[in-house]
C-alpha positions, 0 to 999 in steps of 0.5 A: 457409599461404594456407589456414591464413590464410584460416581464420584469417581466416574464425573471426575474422569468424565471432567478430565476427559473433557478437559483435556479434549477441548483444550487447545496445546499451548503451542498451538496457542502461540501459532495462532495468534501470530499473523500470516506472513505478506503476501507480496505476490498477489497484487502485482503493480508496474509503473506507468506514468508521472503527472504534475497538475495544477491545484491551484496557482501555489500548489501542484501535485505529482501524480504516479500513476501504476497498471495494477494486477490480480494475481489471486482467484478473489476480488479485491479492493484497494482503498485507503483507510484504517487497514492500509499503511502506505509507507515509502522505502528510503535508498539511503538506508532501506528504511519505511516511513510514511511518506509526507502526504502521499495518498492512494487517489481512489478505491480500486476494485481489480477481479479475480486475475484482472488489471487495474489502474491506481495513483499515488498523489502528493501535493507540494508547494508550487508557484505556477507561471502565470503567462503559461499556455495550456499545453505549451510547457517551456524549458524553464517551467520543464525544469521546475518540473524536474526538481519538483518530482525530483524533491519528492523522489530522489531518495525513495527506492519505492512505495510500498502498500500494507493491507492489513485486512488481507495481509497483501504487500504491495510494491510500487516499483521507482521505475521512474525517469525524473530527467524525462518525467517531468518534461512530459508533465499533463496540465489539468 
């Protein structure tokens, strides 16, 4: 019987031991599961361009074109999909939405400390003149220009990327001219 209780005795410990040995601190707990905050600093993005193209003889879309670059010892890839949010920062009140069909043209792939280029595309309502000479843009379609990429900009500060993957923030800075940025618009 003495044998039997210090057994006992001995696997209760030996449970309790264990226990409090693998068990994690509720505090801890709590600290893990909240995510990292953005990194803002990693991929860093200048502006470098607006474009209007033509899709189609109703439809154009406005290019915003950005010099990207990897501030990190690791490869990354922008591209658009399930882990990426591209909202837009509003001026008016510094709110995030998702901008009305504004999208990252394609995958970029930037190297550990490299640069990249990437382009921000929206598609707008837009009818095309129909005498208008590759090239040659007059002054009445360069104002049409200038209020087409003006009604898509005039009230963003800038857009902003979440990739929630790698927990980057990317910032698309406004640095955008609408009284000159349109009158340089490329036809494609």
């Amino acid at each position: 019987m003495k044998y039997l209780f210090l057994t006992l005795a001995f696997l209760v410990a030996a449970a309790g031991v264990v226990f409090f040995v693998f068990r994690v601190p509720a505090k801890q707990e709590a600290v893990q599961s909240q995510p990292k905050e953005w990194n803002s600093g990693a991929i860093r993005s200048s502006f470098s361009g607006i474009q209007v193209r033509e899709i189609d003889p109703t439809h154009a879309e406005v290019v915003f074109s950005y010099d990207l670059e990897n501030t990190t010892g690791s490869d990354y890839r922008l591209a658009s999909g399930p882990n990426a949010a591209l909202v837009a920062q509003f001026k008016s009140d510094g709110s995030l939405r998702a901008p009305d069909a504004v999208r990252i043209d394609d995958s970029v792939f930037l190297p550990a400390r490299g640069h990249g280029q990437v382009a921000l595309k929206a598609s707008r309502p837009f009818n095309w003149p129909s005498q208008m000479v590759w090239g040659q843009v007059g002054p009445i379609t360069q104002d049409r220009f200038r209020s087409l990429v003006n009604n898509e900009v005039s009230n963003v500060q800038e857009f902003v990327l979440f990739d929630q993957a790698a927990r980057y923030k990317i910032e698309f800075p406004a640095d955008w001219q609408v009284s000159t940025a349109a009158s340089s618009a490329a036809l494609n």
